[in-house]
N, CA and C atoms as a LAMMPS dump frame, in Angstrom:
ITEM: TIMESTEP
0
ITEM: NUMBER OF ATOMS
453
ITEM: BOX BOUNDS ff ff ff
-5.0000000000000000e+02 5.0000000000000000e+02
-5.0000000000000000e+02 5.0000000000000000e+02
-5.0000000000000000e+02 5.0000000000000000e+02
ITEM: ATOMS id mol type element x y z
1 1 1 N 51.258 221.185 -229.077
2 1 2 C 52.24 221.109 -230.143
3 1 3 C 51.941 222.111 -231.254
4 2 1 N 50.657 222.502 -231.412
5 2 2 C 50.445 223.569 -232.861
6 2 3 C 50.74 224.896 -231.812
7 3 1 N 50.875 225.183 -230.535
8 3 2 C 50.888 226.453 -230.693
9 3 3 C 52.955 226.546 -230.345
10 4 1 N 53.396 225.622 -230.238
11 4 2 C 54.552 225.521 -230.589
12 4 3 C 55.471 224.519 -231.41
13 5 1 N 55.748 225.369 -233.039
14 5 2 C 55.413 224.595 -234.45
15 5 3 C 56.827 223.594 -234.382
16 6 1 N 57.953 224.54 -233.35
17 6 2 C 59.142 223.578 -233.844
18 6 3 C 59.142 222.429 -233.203
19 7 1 N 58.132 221.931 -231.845
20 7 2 C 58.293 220.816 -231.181
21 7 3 C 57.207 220.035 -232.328
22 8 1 N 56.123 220.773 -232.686
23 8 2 C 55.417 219.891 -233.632
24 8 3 C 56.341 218.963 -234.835
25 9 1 N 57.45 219.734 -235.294
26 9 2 C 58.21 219.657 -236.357
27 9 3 C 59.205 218.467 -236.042
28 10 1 N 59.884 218.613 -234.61
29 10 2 C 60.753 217.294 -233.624
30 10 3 C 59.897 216.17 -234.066
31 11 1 N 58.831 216.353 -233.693
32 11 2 C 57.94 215.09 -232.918
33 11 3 C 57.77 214.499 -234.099
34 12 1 N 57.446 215.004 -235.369
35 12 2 C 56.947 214.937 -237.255
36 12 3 C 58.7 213.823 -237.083
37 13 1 N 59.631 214.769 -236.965
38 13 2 C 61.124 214.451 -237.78
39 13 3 C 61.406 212.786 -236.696
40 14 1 N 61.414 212.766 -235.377
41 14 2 C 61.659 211.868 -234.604
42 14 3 C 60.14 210.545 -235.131
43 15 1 N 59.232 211.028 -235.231
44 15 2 C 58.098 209.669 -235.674
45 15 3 C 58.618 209.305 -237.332
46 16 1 N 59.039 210.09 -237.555
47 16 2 C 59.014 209.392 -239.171
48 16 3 C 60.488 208.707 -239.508
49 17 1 N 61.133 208.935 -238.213
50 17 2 C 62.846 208.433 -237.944
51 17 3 C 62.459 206.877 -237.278
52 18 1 N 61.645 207.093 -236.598
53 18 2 C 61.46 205.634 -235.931
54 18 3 C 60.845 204.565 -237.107
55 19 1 N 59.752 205.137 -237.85
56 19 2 C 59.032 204.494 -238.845
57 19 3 C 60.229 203.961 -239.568
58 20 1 N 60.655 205.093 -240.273
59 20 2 C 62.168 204.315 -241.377
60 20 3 C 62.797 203.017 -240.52
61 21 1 N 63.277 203.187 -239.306
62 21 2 C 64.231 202.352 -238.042
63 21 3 C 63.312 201.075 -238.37
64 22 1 N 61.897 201.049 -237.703
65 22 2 C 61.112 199.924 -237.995
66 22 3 C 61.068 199.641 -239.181
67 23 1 N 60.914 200.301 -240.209
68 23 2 C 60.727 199.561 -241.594
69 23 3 C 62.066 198.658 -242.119
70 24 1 N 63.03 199.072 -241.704
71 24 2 C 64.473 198.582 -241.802
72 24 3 C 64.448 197.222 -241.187
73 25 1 N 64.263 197.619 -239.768
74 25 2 C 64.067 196.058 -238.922
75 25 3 C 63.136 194.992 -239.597
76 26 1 N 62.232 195.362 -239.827
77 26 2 C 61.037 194.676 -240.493
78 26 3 C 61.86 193.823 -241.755
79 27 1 N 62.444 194.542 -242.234
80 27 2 C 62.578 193.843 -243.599
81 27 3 C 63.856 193.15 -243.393
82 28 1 N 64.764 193.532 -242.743
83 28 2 C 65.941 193.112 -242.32
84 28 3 C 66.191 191.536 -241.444
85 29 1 N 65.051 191.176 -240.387
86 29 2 C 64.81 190.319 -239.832
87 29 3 C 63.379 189.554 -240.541
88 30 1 N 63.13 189.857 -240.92
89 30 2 C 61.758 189.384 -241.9
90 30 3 C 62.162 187.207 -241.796
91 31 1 N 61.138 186.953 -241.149
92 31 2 C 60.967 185.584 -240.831
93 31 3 C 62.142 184.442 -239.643
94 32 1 N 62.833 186.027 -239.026
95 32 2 C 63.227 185.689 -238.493
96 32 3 C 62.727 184.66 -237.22
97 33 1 N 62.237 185.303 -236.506
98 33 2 C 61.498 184.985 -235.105
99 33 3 C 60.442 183.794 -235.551
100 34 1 N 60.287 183.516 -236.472
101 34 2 C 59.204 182.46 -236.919
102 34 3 C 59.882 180.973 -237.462
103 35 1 N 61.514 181.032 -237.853
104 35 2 C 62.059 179.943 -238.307
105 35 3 C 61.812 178.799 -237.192
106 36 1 N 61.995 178.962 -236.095
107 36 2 C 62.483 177.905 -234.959
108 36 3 C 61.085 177.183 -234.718
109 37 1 N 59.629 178.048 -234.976
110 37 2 C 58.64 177.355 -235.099
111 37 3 C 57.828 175.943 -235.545
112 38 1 N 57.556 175.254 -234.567
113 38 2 C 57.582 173.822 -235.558
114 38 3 C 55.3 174.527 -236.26
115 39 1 N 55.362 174.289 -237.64
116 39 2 C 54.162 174.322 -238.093
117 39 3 C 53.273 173.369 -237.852
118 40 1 N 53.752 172.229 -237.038
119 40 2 C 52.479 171.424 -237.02
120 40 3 C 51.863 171.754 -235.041
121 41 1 N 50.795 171.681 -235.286
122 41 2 C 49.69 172.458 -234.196
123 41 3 C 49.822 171.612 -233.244
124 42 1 N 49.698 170.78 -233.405
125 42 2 C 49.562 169.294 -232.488
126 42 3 C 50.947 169.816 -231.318
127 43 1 N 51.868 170.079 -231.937
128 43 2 C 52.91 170.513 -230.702
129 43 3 C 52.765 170.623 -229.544
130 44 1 N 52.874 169.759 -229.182
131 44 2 C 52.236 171.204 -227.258
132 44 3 C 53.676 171.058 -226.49
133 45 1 N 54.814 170.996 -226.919
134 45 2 C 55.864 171.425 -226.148
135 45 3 C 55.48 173.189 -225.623
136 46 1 N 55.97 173.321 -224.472
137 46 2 C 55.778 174.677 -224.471
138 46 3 C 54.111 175.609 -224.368
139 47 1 N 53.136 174.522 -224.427
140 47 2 C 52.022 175.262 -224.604
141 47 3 C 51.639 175.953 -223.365
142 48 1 N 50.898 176.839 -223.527
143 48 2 C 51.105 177.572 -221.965
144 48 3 C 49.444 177.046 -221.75
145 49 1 N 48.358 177.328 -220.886
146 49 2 C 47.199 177.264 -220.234
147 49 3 C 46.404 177.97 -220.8
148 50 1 N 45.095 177.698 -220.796
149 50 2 C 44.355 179.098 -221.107
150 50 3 C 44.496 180.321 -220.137
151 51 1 N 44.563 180.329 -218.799
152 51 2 C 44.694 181.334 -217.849
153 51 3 C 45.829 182.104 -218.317
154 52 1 N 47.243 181.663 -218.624
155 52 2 C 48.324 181.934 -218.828
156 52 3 C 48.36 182.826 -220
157 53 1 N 47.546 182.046 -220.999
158 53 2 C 47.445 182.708 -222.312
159 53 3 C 46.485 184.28 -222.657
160 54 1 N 45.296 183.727 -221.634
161 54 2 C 44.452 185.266 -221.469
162 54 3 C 45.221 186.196 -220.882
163 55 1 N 45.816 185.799 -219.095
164 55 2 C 47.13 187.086 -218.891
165 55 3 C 47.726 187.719 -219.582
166 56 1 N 48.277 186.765 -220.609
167 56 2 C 49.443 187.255 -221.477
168 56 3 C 48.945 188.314 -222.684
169 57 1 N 47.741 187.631 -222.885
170 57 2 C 46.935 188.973 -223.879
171 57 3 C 46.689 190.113 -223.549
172 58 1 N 46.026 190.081 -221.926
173 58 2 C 45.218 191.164 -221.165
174 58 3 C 46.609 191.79 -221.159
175 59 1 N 47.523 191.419 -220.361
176 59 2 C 48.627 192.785 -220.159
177 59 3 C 49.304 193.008 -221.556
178 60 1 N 49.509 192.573 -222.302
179 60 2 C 50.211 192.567 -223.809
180 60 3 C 49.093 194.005 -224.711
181 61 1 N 48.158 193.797 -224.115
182 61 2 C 47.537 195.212 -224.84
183 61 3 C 46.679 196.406 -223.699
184 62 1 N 46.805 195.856 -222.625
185 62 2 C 46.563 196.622 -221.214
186 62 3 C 47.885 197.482 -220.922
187 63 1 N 48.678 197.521 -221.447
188 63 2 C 49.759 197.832 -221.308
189 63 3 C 50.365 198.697 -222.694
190 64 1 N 49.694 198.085 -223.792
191 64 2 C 50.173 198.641 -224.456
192 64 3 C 50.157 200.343 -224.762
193 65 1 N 50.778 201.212 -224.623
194 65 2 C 50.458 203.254 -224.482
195 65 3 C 49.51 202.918 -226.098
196 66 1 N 49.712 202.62 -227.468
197 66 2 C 49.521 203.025 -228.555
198 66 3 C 47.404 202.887 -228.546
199 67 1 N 47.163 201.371 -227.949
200 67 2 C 46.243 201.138 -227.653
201 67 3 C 45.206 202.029 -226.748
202 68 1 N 45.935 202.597 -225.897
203 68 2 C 45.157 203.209 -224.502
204 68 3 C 45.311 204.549 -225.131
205 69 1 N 46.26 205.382 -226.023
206 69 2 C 46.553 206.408 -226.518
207 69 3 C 44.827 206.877 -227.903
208 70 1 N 44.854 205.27 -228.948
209 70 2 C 43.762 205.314 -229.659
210 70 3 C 42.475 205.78 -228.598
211 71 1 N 42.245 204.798 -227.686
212 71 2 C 40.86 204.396 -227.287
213 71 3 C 40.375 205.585 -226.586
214 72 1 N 41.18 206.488 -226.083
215 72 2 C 41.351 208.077 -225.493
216 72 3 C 41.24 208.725 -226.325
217 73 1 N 41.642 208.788 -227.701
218 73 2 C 40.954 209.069 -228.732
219 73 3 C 39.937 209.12 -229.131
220 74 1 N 39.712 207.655 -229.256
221 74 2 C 37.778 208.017 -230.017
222 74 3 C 37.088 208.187 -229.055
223 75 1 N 37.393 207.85 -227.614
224 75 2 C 36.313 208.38 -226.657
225 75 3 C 36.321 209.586 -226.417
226 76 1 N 37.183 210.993 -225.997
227 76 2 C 37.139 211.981 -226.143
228 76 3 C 36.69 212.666 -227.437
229 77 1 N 36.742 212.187 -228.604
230 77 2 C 35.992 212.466 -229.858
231 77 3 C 34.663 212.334 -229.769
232 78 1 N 33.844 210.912 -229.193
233 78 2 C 32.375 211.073 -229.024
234 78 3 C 31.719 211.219 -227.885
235 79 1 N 32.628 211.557 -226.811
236 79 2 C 32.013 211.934 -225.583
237 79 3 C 32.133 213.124 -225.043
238 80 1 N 31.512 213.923 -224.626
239 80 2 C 31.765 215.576 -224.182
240 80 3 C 30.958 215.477 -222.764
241 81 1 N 31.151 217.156 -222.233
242 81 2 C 31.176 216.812 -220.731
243 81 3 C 29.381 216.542 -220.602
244 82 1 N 28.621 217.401 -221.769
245 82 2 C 27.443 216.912 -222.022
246 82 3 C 26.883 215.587 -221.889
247 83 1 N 27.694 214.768 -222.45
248 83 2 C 27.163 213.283 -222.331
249 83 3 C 26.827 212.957 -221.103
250 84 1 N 25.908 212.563 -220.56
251 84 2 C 25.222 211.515 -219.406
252 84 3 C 26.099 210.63 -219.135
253 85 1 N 26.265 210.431 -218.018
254 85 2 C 27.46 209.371 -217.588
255 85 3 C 26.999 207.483 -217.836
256 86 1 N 25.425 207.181 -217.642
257 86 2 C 25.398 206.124 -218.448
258 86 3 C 25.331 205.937 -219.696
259 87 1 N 25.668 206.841 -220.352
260 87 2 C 25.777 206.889 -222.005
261 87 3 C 27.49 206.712 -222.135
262 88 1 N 28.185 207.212 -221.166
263 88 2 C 29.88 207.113 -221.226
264 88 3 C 30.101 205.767 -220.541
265 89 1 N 29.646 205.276 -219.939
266 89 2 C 29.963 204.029 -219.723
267 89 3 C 29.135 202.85 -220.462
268 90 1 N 28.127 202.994 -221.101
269 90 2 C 27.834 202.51 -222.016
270 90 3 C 29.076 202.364 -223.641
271 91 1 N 29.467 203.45 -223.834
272 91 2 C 30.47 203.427 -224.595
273 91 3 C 31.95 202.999 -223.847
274 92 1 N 32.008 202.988 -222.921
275 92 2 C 33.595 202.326 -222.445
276 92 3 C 33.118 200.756 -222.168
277 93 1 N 31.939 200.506 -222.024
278 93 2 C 31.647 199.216 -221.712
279 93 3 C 31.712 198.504 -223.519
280 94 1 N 31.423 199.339 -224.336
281 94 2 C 31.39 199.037 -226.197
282 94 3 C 32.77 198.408 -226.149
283 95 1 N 33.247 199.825 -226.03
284 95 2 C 34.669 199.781 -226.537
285 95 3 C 35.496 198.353 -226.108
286 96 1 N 35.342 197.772 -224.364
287 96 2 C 35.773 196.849 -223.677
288 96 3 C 35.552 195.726 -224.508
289 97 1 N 33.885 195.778 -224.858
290 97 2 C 33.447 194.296 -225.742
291 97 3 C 34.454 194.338 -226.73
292 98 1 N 34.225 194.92 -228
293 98 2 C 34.379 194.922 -229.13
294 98 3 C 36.23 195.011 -228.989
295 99 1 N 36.283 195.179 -228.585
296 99 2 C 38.373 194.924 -228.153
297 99 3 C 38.23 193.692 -228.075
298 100 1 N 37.871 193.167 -226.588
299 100 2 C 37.616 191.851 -226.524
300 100 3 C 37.801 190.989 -227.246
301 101 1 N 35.855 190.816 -228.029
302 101 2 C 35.899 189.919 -229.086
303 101 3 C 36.741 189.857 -230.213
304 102 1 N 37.427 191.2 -230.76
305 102 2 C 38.273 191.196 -231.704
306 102 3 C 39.691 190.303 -231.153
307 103 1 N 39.996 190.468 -230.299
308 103 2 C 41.491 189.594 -229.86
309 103 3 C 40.978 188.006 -229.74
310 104 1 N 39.541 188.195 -229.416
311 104 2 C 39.196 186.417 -229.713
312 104 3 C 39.085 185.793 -231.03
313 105 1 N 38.316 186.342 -231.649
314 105 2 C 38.333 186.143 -232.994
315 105 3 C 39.549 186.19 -233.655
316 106 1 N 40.816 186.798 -233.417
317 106 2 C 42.248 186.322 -233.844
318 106 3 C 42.459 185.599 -233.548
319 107 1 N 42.622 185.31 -232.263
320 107 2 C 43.152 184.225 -231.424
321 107 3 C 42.456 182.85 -232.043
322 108 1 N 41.327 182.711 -232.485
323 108 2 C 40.736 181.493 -233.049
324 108 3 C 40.913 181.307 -234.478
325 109 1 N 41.447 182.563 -234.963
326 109 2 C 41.428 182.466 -236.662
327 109 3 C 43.147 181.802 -236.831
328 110 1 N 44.227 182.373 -235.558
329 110 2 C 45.464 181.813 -236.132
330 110 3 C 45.762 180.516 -234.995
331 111 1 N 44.907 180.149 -234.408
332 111 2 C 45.384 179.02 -233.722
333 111 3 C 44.964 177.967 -234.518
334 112 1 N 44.064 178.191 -235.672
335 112 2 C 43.736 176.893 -236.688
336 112 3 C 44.805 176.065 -237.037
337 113 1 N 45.277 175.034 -237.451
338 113 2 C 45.979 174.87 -238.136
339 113 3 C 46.212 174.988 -239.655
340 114 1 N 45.6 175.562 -240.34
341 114 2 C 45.429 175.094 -241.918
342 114 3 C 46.094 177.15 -241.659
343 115 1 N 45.726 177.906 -240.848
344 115 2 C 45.649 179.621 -241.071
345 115 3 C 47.383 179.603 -240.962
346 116 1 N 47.354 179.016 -239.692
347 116 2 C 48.602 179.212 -238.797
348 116 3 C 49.936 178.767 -239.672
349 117 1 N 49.844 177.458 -240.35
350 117 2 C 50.623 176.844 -241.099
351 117 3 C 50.964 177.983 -242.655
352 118 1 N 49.928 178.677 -243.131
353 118 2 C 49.62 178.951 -244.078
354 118 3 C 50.637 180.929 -243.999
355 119 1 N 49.787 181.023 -242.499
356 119 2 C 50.479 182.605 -242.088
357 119 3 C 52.524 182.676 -241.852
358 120 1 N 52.889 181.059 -241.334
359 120 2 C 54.188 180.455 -241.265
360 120 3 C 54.824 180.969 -241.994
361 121 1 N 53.946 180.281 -242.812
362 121 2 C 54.801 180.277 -244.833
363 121 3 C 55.271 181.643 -245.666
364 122 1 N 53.343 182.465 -245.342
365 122 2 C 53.919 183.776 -245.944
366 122 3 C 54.267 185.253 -244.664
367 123 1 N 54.767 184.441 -243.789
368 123 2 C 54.945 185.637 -242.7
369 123 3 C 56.027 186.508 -242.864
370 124 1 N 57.378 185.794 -243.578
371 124 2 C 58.327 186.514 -243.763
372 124 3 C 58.091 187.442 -245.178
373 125 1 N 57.452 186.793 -246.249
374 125 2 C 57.029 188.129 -246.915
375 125 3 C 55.774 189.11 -246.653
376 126 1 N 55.3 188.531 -246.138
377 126 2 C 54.513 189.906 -245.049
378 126 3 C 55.056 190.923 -244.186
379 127 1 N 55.884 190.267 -243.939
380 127 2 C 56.526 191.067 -243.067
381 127 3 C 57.63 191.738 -244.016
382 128 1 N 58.594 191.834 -244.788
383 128 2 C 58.962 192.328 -246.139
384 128 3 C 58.287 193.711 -246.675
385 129 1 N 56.957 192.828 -246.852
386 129 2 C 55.866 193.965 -247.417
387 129 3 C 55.847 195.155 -246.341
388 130 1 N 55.076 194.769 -244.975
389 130 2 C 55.313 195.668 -244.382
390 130 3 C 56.392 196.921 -243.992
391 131 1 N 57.213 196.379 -243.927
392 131 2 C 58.687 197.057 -243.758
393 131 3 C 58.781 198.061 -245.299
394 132 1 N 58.501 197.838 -246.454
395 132 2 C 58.427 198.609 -247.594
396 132 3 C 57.238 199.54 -247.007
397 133 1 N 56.161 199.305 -246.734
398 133 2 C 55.276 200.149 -246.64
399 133 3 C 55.422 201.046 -245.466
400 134 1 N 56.445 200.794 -244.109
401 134 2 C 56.789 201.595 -243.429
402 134 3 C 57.818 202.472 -243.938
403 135 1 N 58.694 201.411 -244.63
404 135 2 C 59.466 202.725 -245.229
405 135 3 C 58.861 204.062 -246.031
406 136 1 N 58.076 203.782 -246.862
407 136 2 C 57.152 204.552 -248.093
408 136 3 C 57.013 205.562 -247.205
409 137 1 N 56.202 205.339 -245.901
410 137 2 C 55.475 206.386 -245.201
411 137 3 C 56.398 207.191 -244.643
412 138 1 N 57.574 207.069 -243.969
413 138 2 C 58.226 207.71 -243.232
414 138 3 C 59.112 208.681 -244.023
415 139 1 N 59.262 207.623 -245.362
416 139 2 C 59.96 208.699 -246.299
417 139 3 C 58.703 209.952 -246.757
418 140 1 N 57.781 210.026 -247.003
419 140 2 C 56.849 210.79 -246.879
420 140 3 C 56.96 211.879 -245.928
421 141 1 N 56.035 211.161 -244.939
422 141 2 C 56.576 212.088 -243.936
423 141 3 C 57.619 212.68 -243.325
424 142 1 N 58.641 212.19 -243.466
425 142 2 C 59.973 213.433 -243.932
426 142 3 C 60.036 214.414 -244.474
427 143 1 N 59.672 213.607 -245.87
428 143 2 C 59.885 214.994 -247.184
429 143 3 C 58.916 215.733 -246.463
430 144 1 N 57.763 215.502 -246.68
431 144 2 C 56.335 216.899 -246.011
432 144 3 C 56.93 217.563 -245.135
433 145 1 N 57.833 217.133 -244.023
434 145 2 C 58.413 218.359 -242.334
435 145 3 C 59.28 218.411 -243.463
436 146 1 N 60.303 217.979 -243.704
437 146 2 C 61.218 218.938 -244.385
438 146 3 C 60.686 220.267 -245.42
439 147 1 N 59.695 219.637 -245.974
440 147 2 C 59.462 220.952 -247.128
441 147 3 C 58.685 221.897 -246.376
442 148 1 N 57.886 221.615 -244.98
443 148 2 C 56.842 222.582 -244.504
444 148 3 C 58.097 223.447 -243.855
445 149 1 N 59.587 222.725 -243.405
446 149 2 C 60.315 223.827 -242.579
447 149 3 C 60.484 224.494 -243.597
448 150 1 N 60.99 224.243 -244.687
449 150 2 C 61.554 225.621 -245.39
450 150 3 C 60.644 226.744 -246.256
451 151 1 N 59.534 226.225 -246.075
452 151 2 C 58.341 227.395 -246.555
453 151 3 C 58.444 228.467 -245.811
């Protein structure tokens, strides 16, 4: 993309078009998807299994490009062809943990009830917030491709 500036410039104008799109949605539907929720935990209409629930995680971010796009990231950042291959799988074996435990440690922080009830409440202005702060950025990054085209 830098050695051809106008697709760099698309890709700038189309990411910061989607950002605005999401920030819109965000704020526009803000607590939507969360009304029909009953807040008390005890619920188990609908509860799925633990097996069901790990699937649903594993492919929900096994799947996800943005995820697999990062992690190709920092591993090509600290690994070169230099590196020893049990030193690269030592670091893809890191990376595996520490993903891991991080989706567990959510998973236990909002299945509480006192978090979950609490995240209910302020999800739609979180989500509000967010949507302002996507907007902020995209309007940013607009203005910047717009002003770098006409330099």
């Amino acid at each position: 993309m830098h050695a051809t500036p106008w697709l760099l410039r698309l890709a700038e104008i189309l990411g910061g078009a989607y950002l605005l799109y999401v920030g819109f949605v965000f704020i526009w539907k803000a607590g939507a998807h969360t009304s029909g929720i009953p807040m008390d935990a005890d619920n188990k209409d609908g509860a799925m299994s633990f097996r069901q629930s790990f699937a649903l995680g594993f492919l929900t971010n096994a799947t996800n490009p943005k995820a697999t796009l990062f992690f190709l990231a920092v591993f090509t950042t600290v690994v070169s062809a230099a590196t020893p291959l049990r030193i690269q799988i030592l670091y893809g074996g890191w990376m595996c943990f520490v993903n891991a435990a991080w989706f567990v440690l959510v998973s236990f922080v909002f299945t509480s009830p006192p978090v979950r009830e609490r995240f209910l409440r302020i999800g739609p202005w979180f989500e509000r917030l967010m949507g302002i702060l996507l907007i902020a950025f995209s309007m940013r990054l607009l203005w910047e491709t717009v002003n770098a085209a006409g330099s």
